[in-house]
KEKE-3310 file (N, C-alpha, C; in steps of 0.2 Angstrom, whole numbers, plus 5000, padded with zeros to 4 digits):
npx = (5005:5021:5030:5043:5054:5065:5082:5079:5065:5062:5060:5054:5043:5042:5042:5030:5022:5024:5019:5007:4989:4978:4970:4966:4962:4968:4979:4985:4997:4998:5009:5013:5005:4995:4998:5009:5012:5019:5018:5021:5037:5037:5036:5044:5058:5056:5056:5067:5076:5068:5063:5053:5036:5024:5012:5005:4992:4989:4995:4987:4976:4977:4979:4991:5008:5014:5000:5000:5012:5010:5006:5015:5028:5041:5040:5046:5059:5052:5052:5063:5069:5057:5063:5075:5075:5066:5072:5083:5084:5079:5066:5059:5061:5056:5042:5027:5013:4997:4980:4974:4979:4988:4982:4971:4977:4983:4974:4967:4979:4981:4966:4961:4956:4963:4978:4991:4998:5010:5017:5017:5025:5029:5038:5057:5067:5080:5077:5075:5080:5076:5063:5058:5063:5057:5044:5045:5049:5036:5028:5023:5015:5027:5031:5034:5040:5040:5050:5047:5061:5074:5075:5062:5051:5044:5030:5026:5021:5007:5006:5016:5012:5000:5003:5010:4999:4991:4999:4997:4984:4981:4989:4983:4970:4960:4951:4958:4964:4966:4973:4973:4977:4977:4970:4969:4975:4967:4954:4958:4963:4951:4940:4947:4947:4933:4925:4930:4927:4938:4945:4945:4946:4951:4948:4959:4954:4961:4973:4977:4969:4957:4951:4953:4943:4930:4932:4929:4917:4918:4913:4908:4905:4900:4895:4907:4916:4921:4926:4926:4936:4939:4953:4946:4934:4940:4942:4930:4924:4932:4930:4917:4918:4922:4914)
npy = (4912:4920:4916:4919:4932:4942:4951:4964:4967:4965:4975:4988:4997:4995:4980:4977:4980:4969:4958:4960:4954:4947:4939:4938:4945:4960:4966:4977:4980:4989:4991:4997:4997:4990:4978:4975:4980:4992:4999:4999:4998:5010:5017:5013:5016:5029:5035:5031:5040:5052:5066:5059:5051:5037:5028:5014:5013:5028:5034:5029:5033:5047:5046:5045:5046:5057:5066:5063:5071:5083:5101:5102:5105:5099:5095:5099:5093:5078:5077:5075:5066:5055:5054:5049:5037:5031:5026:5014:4997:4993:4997:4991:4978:4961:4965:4963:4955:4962:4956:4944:4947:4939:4929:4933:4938:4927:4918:4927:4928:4914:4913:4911:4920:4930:4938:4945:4959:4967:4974:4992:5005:5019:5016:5020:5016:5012:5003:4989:4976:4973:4973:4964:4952:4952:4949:4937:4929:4929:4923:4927:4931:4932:4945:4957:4972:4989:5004:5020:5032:5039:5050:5055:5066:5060:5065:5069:5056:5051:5057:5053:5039:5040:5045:5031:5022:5026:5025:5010:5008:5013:5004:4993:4976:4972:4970:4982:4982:4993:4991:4999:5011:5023:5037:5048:5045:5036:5041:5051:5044:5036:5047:5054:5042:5037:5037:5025:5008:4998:5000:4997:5003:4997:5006:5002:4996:5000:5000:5013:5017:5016:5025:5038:5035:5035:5047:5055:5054:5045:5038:5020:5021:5014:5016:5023:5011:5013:5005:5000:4992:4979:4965:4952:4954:4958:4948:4941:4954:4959:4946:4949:4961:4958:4952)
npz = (4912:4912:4926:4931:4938:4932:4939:4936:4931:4947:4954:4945:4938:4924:4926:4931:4921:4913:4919:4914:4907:4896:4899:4914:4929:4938:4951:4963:4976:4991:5005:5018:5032:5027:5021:5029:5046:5052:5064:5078:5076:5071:5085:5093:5088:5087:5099:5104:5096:5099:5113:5119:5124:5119:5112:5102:5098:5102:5089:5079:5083:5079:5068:5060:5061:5057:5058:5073:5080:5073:5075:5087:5097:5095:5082:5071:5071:5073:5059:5052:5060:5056:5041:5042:5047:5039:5027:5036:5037:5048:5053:5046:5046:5053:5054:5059:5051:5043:5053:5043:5033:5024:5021:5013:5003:4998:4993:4984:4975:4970:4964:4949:4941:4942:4946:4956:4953:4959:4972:4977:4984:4996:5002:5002:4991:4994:5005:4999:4999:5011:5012:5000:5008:5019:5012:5006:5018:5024:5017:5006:4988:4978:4969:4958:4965:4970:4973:4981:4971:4979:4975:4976:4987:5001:5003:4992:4986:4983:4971:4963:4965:4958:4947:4942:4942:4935:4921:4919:4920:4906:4900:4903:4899:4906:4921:4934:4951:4965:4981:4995:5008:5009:5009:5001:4990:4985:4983:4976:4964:4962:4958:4947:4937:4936:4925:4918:4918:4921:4932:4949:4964:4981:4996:5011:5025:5039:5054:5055:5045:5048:5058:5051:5042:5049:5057:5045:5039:5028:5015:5004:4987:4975:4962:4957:4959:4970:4985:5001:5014:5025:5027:5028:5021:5006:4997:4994:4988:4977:4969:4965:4960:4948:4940)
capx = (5010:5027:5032:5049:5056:5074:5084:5076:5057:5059:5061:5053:5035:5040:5041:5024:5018:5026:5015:4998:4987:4974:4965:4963:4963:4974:4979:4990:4995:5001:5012:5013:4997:4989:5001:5015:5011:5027:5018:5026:5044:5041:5033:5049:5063:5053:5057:5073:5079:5066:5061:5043:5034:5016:5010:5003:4986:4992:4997:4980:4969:4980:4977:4998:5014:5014:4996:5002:5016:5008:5007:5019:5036:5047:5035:5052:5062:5051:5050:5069:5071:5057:5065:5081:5071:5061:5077:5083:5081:5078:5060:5053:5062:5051:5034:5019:5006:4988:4976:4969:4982:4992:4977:4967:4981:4984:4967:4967:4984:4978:4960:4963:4955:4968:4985:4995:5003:5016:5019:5019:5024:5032:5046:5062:5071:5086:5074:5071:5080:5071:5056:5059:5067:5050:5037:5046:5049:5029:5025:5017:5012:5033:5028:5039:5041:5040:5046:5051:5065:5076:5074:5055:5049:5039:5026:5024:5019:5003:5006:5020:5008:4992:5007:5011:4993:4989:5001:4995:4978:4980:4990:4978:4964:4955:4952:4962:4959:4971:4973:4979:4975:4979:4963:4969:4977:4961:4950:4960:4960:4943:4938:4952:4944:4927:4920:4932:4924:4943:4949:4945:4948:4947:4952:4958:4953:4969:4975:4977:4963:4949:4951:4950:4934:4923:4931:4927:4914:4920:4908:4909:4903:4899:4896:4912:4920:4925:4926:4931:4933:4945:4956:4941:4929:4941:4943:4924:4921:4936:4927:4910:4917:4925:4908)
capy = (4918:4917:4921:4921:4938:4944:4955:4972:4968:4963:4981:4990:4997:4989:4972:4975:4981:4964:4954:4962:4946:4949:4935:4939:4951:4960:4968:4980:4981:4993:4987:4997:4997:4986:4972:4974:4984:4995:5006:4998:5000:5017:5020:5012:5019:5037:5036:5029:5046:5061:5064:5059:5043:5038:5023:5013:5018:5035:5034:5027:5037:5052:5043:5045:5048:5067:5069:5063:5077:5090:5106:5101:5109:5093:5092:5097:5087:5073:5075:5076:5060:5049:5055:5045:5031:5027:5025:5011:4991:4992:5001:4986:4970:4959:4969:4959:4955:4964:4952:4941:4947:4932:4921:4935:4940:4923:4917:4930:4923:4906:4911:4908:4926:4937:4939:4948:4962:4968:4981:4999:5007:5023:5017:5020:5010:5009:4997:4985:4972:4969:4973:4960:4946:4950:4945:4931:4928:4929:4917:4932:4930:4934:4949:4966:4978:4997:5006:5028:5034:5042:5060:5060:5069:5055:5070:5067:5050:5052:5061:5046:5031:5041:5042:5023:5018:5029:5021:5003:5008:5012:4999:4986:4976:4971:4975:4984:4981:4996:4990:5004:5013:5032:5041:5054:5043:5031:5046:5053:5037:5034:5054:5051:5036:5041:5036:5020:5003:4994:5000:4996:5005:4997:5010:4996:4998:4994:5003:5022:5021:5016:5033:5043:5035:5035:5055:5061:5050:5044:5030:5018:5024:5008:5019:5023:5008:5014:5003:5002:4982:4974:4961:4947:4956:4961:4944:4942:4961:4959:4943:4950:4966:4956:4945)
capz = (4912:4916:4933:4934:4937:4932:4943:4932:4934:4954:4957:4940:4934:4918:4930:4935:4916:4911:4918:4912:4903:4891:4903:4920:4930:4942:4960:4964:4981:4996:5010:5024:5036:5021:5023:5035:5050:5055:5070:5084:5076:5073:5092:5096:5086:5088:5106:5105:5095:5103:5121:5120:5126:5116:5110:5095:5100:5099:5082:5076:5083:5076:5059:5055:5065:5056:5063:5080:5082:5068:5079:5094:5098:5091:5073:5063:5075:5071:5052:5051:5061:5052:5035:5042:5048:5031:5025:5038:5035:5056:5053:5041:5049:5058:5055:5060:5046:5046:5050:5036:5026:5022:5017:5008:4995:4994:4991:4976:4969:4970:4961:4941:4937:4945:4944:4959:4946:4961:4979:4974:4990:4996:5005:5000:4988:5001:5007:4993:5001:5016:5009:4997:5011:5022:5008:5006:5023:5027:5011:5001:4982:4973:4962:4958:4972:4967:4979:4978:4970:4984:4972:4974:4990:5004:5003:4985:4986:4980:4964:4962:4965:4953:4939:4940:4941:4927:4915:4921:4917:4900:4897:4904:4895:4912:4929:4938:4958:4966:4988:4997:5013:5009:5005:4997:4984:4982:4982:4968:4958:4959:4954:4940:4931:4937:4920:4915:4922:4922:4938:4955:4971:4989:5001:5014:5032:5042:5060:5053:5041:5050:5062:5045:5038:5053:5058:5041:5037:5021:5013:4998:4981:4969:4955:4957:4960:4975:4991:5008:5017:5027:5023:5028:5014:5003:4994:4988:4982:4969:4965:4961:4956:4941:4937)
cpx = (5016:5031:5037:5052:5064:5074:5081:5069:5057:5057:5058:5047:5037:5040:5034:5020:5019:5022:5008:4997:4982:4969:4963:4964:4967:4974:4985:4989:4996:5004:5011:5005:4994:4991:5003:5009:5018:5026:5021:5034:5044:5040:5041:5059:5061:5058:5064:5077:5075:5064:5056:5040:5025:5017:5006:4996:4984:4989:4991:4974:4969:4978:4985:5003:5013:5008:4999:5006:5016:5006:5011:5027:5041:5045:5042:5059:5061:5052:5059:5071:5066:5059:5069:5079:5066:5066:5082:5081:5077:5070:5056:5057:5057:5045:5030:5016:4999:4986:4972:4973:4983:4985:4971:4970:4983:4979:4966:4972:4982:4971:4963:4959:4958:4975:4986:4999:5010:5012:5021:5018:5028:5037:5052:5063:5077:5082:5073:5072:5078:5065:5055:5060:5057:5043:5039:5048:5041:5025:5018:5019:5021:5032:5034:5035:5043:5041:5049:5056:5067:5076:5066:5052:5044:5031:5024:5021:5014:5003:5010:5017:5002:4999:5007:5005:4988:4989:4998:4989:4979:4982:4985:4972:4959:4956:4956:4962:4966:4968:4976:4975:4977:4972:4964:4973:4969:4957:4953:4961:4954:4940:4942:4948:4936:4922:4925:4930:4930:4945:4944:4946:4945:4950:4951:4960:4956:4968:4976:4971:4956:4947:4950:4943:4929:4926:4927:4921:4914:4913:4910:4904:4905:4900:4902:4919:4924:4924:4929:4929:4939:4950:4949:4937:4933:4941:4935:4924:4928:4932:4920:4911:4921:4918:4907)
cpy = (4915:4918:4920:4928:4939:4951:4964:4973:4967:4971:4987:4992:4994:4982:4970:4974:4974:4957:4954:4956:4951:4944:4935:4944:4954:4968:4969:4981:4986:4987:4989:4999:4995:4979:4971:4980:4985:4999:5006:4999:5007:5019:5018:5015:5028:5038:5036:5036:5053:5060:5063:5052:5043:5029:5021:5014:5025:5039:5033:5030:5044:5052:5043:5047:5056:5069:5070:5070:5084:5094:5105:5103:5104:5092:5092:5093:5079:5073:5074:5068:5055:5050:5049:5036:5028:5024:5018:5005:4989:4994:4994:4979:4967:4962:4963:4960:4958:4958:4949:4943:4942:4929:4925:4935:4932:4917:4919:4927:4918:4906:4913:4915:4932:4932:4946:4951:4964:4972:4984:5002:5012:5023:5017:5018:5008:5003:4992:4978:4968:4967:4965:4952:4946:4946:4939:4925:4924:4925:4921:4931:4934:4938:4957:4970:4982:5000:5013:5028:5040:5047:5062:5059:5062:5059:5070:5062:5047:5054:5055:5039:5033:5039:5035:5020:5020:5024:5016:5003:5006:5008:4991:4984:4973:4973:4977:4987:4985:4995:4993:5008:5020:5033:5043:5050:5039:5036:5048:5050:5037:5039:5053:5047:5036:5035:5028:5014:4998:4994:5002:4999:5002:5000:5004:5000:4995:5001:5009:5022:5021:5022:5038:5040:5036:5045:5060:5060:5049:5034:5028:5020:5017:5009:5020:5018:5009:5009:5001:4993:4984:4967:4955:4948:4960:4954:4943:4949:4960:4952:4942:4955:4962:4951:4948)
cpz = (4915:4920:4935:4932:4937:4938:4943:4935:4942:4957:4950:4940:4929:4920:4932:4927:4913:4911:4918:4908:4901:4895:4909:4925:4937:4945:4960:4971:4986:5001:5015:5027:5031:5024:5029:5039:5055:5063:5077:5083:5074:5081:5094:5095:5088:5094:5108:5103:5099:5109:5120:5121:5122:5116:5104:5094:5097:5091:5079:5077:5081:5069:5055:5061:5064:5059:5069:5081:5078:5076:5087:5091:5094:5085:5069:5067:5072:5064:5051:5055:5056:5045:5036:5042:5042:5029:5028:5038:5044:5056:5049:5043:5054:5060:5055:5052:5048:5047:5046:5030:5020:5018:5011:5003:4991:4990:4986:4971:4966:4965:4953:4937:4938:4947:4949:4954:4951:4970:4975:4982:4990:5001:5000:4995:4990:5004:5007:4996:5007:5015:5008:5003:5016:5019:5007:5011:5025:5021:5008:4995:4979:4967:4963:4962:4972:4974:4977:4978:4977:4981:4974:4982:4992:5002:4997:4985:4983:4974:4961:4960:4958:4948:4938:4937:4935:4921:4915:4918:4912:4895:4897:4902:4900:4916:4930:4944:4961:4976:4992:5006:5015:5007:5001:4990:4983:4979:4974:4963:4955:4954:4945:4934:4935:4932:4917:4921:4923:4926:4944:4961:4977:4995:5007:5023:5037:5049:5057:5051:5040:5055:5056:5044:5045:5057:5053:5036:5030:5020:5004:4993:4976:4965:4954:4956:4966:4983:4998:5013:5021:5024:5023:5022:5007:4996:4989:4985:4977:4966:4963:4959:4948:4937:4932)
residu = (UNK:UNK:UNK:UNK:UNK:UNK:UNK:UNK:UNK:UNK:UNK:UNK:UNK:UNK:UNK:UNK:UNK:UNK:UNK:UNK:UNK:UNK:UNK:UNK:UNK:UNK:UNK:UNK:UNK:UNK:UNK:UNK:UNK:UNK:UNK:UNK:UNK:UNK:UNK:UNK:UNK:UNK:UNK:UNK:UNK:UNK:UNK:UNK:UNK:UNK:UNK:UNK:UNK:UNK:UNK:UNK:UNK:UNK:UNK:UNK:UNK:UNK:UNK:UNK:UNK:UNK:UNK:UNK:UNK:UNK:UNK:UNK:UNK:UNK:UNK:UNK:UNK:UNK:UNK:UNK:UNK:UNK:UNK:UNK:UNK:UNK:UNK:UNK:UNK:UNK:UNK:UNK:UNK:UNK:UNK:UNK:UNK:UNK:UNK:UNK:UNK:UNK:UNK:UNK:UNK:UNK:UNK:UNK:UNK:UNK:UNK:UNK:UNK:UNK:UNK:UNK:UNK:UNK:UNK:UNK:UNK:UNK:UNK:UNK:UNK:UNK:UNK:UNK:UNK:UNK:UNK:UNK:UNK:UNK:UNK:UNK:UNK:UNK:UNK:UNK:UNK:UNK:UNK:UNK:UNK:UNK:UNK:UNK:UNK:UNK:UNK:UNK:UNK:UNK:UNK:UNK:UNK:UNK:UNK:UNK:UNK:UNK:UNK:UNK:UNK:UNK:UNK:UNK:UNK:UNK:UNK:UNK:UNK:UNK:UNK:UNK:UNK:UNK:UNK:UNK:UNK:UNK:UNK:UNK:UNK:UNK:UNK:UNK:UNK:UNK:UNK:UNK:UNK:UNK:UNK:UNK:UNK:UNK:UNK:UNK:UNK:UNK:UNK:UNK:UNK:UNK:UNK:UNK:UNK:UNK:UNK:UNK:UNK:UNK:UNK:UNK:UNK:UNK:UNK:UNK:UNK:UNK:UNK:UNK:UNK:UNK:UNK:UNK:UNK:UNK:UNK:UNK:UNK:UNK:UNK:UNK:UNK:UNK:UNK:UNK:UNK:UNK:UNK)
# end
């Protein structure tokens, strides 16, 4: 396959439809809390603009920034500052890596049945060029980096990422292994394609979304194709769910 990308597809769903193969199979990613992990630069920017003092803690045992401050006096204080803050290259500079990230995605890259298709993430696209400078910076796998249109609502985001994952589907003649750590979008994938044995969901158990599965006791569904790992087990289940 041929992986060089022009200026169009680094930033395109048709960059990522580009590189579907008719031979191996292929991983879609998420960034934030999958990959990067941003909770400290928000804990620190938060503070820097509202009077409130928390910790990254906090945050995770919340399961989100918006939990954290959902029914407290500042909630639209808060949603009106992290609107601005998504939008800022200061919020995604020098974000830490999840653990095991780095060597699991690249472990996939490197194995000769999968093909990293791209990042489909709901930052900004004010962002693109950080984004872009950090993966590259952190020696992750060079693939088009999807990220929302500044017209479509963060709160959307889910309905945004089903559509992408949709078309990708139909167009793809094998697996397709979606790694994300929203529930409410995996869930909706999985129910979605239910009945289609192409796609893959691993709801990934990162700093927010292990507070969700053990609250609301969510469990993996095989029938489904649905599963829930870390980075450490996320590398063999795509390669026995493809055998």
């Amino acid at each position: 396959m041929n992986t060089e990308l022009t200026s169009c597809d680094i930033h395109s769903v048709q960059g990522i439809i580009n590189r579907l193969t008719i031979n191996s199979n292929h991983i879609l990613l998420d960034i934030d809390e999958t990959i990067f992990n941003p909770l400290n630069n928000w804990r620190i920017l938060v503070q820097n603009a509202l009077p409130v003092q928390f910790s990254v803690n906090d945050i995770e045992i919340a399961g989100s920034m918006d939990n954290y401050f959902l029914n407290t006096q500042i909630y639209d204080d808060f949603i009106s500052v992290a609107n601005e803050l998504r939008r800022t290259n200061e919020l995604y500079k020098n974000t830490p890596l999840i653990d095991g990230a780095k060597k699991a995605i690249n472990t996939l890259a490197q194995h000769q049945q999968f093909v990293i298709l791209g990042y489909l993430s709901a930052r900004p696209i004010s962002v693109l060029d950080v984004t872009i400078n950090e993966i590259k910076k952190n020696k992750l796998p060079f693939a088009p980096v999807v990220l929302r249109d500044d017209r479509i609502d963060f709160y959307s985001s889910v309905e945004w990422k089903t559509n992408i994952v949709s078309r990708i589907v139909s167009l793809c003649k094998t697996k397709l292994i979606i790694i994300d750590d929203n529930y409410e979008l995996m869930k909706s994938l999985s129910d979605k394609f239910k009945d289609n044995d192409k796609i893959i969901c691993i709801y990934f158990k990162g700093p927010l979304s292990k507070y969700t599965i053990a609250n609301n006791n969510i469990f993996q569904d095989r029938v489904k194709s649905f599963y829930i790992a870390g980075w450490d087990d996320i590398p063999k289940i795509c390669i026995n769910a493809v055998k």
